[in-house]
N, C-alpha and C positions, 0 to 999 in steps of 0.2 A: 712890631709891624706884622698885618697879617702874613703869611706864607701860602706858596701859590704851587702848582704841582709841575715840578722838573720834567726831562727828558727819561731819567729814570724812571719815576715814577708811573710816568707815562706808560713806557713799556713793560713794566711789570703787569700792569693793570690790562693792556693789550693783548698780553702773552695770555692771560690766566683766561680773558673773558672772548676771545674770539671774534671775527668779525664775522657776521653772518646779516647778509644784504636781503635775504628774506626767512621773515621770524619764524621762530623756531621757541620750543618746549625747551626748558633748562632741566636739571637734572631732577628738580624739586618740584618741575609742574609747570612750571609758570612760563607764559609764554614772552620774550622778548626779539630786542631788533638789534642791527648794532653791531654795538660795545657793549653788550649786558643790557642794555636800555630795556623796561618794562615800564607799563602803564599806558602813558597813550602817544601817538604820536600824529601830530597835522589835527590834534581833535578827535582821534579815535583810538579807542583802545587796541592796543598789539594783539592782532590775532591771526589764527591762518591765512596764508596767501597774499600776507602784506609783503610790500618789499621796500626796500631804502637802493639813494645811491652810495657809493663811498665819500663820495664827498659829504652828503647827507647826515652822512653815521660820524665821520668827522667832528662834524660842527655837535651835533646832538652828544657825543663824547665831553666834548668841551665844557656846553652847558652843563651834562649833567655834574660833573668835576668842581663847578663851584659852586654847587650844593653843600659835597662833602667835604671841599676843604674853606667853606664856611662854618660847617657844621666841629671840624676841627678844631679849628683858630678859636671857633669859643666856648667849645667844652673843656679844653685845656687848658688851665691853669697854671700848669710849669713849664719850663722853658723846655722846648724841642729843639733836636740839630734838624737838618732840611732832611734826610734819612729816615728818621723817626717818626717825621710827618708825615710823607711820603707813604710809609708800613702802617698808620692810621690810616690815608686815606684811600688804600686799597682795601682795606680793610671793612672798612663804611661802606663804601661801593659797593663789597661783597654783602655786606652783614644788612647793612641800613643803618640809617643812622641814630632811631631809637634803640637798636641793640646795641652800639657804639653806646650812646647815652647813659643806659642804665647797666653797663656791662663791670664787671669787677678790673678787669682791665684798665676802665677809667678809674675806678678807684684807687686803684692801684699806684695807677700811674700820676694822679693828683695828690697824692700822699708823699711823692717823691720817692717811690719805692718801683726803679726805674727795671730793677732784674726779673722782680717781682709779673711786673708789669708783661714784659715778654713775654714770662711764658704762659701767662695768658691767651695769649695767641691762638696756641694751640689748642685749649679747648671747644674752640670753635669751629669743628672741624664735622660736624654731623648734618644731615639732612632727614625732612621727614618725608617719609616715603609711603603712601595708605596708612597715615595716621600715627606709624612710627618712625622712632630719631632710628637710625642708624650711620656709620661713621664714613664717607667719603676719600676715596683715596686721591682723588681733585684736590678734596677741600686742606687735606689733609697736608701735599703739596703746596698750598697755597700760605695756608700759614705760616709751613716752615720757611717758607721765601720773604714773609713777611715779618716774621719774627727773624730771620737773620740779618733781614735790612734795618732793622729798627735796633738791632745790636749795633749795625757798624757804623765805624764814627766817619768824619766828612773830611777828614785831613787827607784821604787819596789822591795822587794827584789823576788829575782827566785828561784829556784831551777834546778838543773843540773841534768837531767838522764844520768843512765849510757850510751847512747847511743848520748851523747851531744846534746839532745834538752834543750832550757835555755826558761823554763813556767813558768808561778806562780802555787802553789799549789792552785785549786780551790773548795771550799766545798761550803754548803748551806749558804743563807746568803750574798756570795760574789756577785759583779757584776762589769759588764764594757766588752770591748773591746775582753778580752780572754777567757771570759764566750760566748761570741756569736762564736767565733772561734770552740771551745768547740762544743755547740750545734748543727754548722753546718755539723761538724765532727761526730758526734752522729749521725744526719739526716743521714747524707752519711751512715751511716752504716746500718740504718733501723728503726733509734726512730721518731717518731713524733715531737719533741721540736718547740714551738716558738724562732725563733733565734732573745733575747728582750734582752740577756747580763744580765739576771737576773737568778742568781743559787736557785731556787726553788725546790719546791717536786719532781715537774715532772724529771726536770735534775736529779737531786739526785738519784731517782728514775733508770733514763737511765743509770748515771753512775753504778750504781752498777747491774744492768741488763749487760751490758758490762762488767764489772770486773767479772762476776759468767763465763762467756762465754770464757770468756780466763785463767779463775782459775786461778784469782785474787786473791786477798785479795779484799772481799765483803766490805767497808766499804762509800761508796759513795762520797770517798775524790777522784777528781782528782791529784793525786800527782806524783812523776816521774816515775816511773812502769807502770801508768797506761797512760800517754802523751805518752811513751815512743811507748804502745801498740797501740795506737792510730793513732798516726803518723806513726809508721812503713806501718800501711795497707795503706797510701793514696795512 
């Protein structure tokens, strides 16, 4: 059965690509709206002085989502955990989906040579800038978040807010993949955080500076109340 793109996945994809209500030059040139969105939008191509609403950029997010985890579901031939897919189809989002296509990555990954396949990832980490590739430390971030989620396996348990986001509760202490997720959501908002997936003082810190602001419960646990609050503003 095809696979469809989670809450995770979601935010991973949000975190990296930014919401920007009027378009804007990406780092490679190219102008977009959005969530990343390029090409055209209402019928015209994205260009200066366009603007979207959120809600807009929303829906247009969505569509564009099952593009790439169409594009997923049938370039791959071996069995994915929902993680895995999820780390392809940020992936294609970023990449396209004909570098997705003809990438060794696929190959890799179609061969059943699943380790292989990871670190893949990471060479995809470059931009051309007046004609030459040079390396991205964006991009560069991106991969390693995306190749870390496509290493982790799906047996953690979640938690369900009321608003059906499916997160792990994250406190001090914890780290990985939705601790940097976290962090880049925090930044979004206005904290400083290194986005290193490592839940330290500082995070702890930002979390509960955000929980005082939306009269929380202070306690610097990200848990489903406070995802919930989180995510609603992306």
């Amino acid at each position: 059965m095809s696979k469809t793109t989670s809450s995770t996945g979601l935010s991973l994809i949000k975190s990296f690509e930014g919401l920007c209500l009027t378009a804007t030059k990406c780092a490679a040139g190219v102008w977009t709206i959005g969530y990343g969105h390029t090409g055209t939008y209402n019928g015209k191509a994205v260009c200066s002085g366009m603007t979207i609403t959120k809600s807009a950029a929303e829906k247009l997010l969505a569509s564009d989502l099952e593009g790439f985890e169409s594009a997923v579901n049938s370039y791959v031939t071996v069995s994915l955990n929902q993680n895995q897919f999820e780390a392809l189809v940020s992936f294609a989002f970023n990449c396209g989906k004909s570098a997705l296509k003809g990438s060794t990555l696929l190959k890799k990954l179609n061969a059943g040579d699943y380790d292989a396949a990871a670190e893949q990832f990471l060479v995809w980490n470059k931009i051309t800038v007046n004609g030459v590739k040079q390396e991205s430390a964006g991009l560069t971030r991106r991969r390693k978040a995306e190749r870390e989620l496509f290493l982790t396996g799906t047996t953690t348990t979640t938690t369900t807010t009321e608003e059906g986001h499916d997160m792990d509760t994250l406190r001090n202490g914890d780290n990985g993949q939705q601790v940097t997720v976290l962090q880049k959501l925090l930044n979004q908002l206005g904290a400083s955080l290194s986005e290193d997936g490592i839940f330290g003082s500082k995070t702890e810190t930002a979390v509960k500076s955000y929980q005082g602001e939306q009269s929380l419960t202070v306690d610097g646990i990200c848990g489903p109340k406070t995802w919930a609050a989180i995510l609603e503003v992306q």
